[in-house]
Structure formats: structure tokens, C-alpha cells
TITI-463028 format. One record per residue (C-alpha): residue number from 0; x negated, y, z. Coordinates in steps of 0.05 Angstrom, whole numbers. Example, Ala and Ser with C-alpha at 12.3 -4.5 7.8 and 13.67 -1.06 7.14 Angstrom:
    k       u       v       w
    0    -246     -90     156
    1    -273     -21     143
# end
This chain:
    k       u       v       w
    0    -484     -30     232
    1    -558     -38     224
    2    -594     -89     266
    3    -604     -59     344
    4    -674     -37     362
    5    -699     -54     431
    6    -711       8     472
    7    -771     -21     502
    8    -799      -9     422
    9    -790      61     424
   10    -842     114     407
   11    -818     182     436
   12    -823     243     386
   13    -798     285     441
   14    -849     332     461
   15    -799     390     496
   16    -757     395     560
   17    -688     357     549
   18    -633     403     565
   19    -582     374     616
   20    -525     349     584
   21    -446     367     602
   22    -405     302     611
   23    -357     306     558
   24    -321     235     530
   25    -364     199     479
   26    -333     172     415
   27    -297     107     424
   28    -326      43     417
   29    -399      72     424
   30    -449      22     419
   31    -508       7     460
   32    -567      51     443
   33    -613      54     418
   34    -579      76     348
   35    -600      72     274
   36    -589     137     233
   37    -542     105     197
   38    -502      85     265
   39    -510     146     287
   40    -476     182     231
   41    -426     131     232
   42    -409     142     298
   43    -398     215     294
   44    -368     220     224
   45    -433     253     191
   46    -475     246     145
   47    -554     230     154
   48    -569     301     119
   49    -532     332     172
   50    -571     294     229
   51    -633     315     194
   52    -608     387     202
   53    -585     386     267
   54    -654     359     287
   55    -691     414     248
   56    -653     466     280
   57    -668     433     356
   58    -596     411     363
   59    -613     339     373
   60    -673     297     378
   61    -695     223     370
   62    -751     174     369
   63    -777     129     329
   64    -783      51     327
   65    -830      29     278
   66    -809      73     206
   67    -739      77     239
   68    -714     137     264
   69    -665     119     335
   70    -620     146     380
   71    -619     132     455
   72    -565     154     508
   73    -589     217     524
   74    -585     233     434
   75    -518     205     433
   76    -488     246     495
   77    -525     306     461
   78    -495     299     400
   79    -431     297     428
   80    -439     361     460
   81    -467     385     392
   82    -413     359     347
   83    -350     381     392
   84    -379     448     388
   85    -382     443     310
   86    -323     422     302
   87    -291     476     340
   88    -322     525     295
   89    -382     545     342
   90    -445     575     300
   91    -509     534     296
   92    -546     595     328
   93    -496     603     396
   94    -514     526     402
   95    -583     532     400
   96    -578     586     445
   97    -524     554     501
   98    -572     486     496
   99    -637     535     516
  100    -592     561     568
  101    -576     474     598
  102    -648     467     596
  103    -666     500     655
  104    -597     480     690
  105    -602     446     753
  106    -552     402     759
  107    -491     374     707
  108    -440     421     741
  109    -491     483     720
  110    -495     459     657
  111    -420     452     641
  112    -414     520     669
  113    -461     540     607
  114    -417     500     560
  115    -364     522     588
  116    -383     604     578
  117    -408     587     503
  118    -335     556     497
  119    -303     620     517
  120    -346     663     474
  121    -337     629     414
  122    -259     620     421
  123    -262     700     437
  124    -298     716     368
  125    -248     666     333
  126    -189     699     355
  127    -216     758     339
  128    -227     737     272
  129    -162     702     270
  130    -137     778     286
  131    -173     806     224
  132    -147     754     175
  133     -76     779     200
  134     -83     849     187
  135    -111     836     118
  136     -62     791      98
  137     -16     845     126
  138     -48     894      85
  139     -41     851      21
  140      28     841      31
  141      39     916      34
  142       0     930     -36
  143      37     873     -60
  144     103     898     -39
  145      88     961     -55
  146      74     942    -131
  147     134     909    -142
  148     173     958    -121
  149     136    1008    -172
  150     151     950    -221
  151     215     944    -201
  152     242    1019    -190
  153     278    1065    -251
  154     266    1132    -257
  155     326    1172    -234
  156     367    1216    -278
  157     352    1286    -251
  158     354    1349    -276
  159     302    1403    -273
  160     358    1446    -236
  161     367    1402    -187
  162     304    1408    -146
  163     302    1477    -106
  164     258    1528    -119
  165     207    1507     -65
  166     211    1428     -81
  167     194    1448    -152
  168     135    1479    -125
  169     113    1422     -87
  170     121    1377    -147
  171      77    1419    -183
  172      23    1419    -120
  173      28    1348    -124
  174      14    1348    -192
  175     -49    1381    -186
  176     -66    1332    -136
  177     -65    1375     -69
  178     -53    1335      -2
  179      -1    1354      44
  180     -40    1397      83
  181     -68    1436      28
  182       7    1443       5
  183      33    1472      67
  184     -19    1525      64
  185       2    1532      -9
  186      68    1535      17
  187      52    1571      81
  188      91    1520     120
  189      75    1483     175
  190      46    1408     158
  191     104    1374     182
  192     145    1410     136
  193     101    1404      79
  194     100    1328      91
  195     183    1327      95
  196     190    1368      33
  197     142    1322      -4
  198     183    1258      19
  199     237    1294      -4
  200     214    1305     -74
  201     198    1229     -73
  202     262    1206     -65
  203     295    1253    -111
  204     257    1208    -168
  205     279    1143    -134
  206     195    1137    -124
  207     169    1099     -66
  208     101    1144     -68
  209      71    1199     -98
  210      41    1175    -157
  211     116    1146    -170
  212     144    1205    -163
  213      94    1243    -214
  214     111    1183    -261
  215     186    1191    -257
  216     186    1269    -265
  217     141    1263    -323
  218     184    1211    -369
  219     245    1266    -341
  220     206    1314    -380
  221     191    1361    -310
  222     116    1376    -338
  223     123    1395    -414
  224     106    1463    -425
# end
């Protein structure tokens, strides 16, 4: 570690209200302040660019001793507060925010109430997110699923005759790219019907969809003509 500087040498670069801190556990081993940059960094497992962002975003603040930027207790207890909430994934804005918030707190109990709420929030959105990822993946796994099985699936031996009279006219409304609804009007049966008779007509080609099915009864030769 650099050489200590003596508090007593301090120049204070602090011009704002200090909020008040929660008391959350400090690293181990912290040394006396006041701290260099470089024990500072050190002692949190940063790097001095990051302390130099955190500063210009009004996260943390310090003073200077001679050329030397430095750390006292108040920085370092800050900076733990700041650097547990980075590391649980909070946002850079919700900090500055929840630290405006401990600045007019008037006591350290109000204050971890504050930290306490920003906590809550933030492990709310993440879950939330966490929630999203799940479904995607989810998602993904159907397409993927879904493609192999089109990779995977023959076309079935049918003949033309064996499709009824009404499942060949589905086929063909399929063909021309009508949903189910507009096929049971077509059809003039009810929806539910319409969507049976189609999933009928799907399976018939051993297709797992409808664009599967069109395949199938294509290479079957159901469309020539």
C-alpha cells in the first residue's frame, strides 16, 4: 500500500450534504484512513477508473492531500454501501437516487430503512427479469424442438382417397393460406370444429404443423393439377 496520509493534511473537496450511511460490514482487514486511490481500489477489488466514475456520478467522494486524491472513514463506509449494491446488480441511477433519499435521513436506522427499500426494488426488477429470460429460453426451446422435429419427421404414405371429402377441403383452405376461423366460415362450421378438422388433416401427414402438413401433401402429389 502507498504511504498513509495524515488526516490532519486533508483538503476537503466536499462541498454537498453527506448522506447518512447504513452500517453494513466493511471489507476485512481495512486499514486506517485516510486511503490512497490505489488502497482504495485495492480494498474493494476495483479499479481507479471505476472510482473516478463512481465519483463523477456522486456515488462517492474524497479529498485531497497535497496532488493525492484520499479516502477517509466516512468514503470507505460509503463505498461499501455503493459497491454491495453493485455487486448485487443494482443500477448506477437507483443508487444515486436511494443515496439522495439517506441524505436527508435522520438517523442510521432511517437510513437503512432507505437501503433497505432500494434492496427490495432492485431484487423485484431482477426477478422479474430472471422471469423473462425463462420464458425466452422456453420459447427457444420450443422453435428448436419444433425444427427438429420438421427435420426429423417423413412424410406419410397417404392416398388422396383417404382424406374425406370435407378434410380435402380444408387442406385445400389451408393451402391458400386461410386461418381457422376463416375456414370454418368456409366450411360453415363452428371454430372449434374447424380447428379439430385442421389437426386432423395434420396428423394424417405425420406433420407437427401446418406448414408440415402442406409440405407432406405436396411431395404426396395432393396439389398437382
Amino acid at each position: 500500500m502507498e504511504k498513509a496520509v495524515r488526516l490532519s493534511e486533508h483538503k476537503s473537496a466536499k462541498d454537498e450534504p453527506a448522506p447518512v450511511m447504513p452500517r453494513i460490514p466493511l471489507p476485512a482487514r481495512t486499514p486506517p484512513a485516510p486511503l490512497t486511490i490505489s488502497d482504495m481500489a485495492e480494498l474493494f477489488g476495483v479499479t481507479h477508473r471505476t472510482l473516478h466514475f463512481y465519483e463523477e456520478k456522486g456515488l462517492i467522494s474524497s479529498s485531497r492531500a497535497g496532488a493525492m486524491r484520499v479516502y477517509d472513514d466516512d468514503d470507505i463506509a460509503r463505498m461499501a454501501v455503493v459497491n454491495a449494491c453493485r455487486e448485487g446488480g443494482m443500477p448506477v441511477a437507483a443508487i444515486q437516487d436511494m443515496l439522495a433519499a439517506m441524505v436527508n435521513a435522520a438517523s442510521p436506522e432511517a437510513s437503512e430503512a432507505i437501503f433497505r427499500a432500494a434492496i427490495v426494488s432492485c431484487k423485484r426488477e431482477l426477478t422479474a427479469g430472471i422471469s423473462t429470460i425463462r420464458r425466452q429460453l422456453q420459447q427457444l426451446e420450443t422453435l428448436l424442438s419444433g425444427i427438429e422435429a420438421e427435420d426429423e419427421t417423413e412424410p406419410a404414405e397417404i392416398e388422396i382417397d383417404a382424406l374425406s371429402p370435407v378434410q380435402m377441403q380444408c387442406l385445400q383452405l389451408m393451402k391458400e393460406g386461410l386461418d381457422t376461423l376463416r375456414i370454418a366460415m368456409r366450411l360453415d362450421i363452428a371454430p372449434e370444429t374447424a380447428a379439430s378438422l385442421e389437426r386432423e388433416v395434420i396428423a394424417l401427414f405425420n406433420a407437427t404443423n401446418r406448414s408440415q402438413a402442406l409440405a407432406h401433401a405436396d411431395i404426396a402429389g395432393f396439389f398437382e393439377g
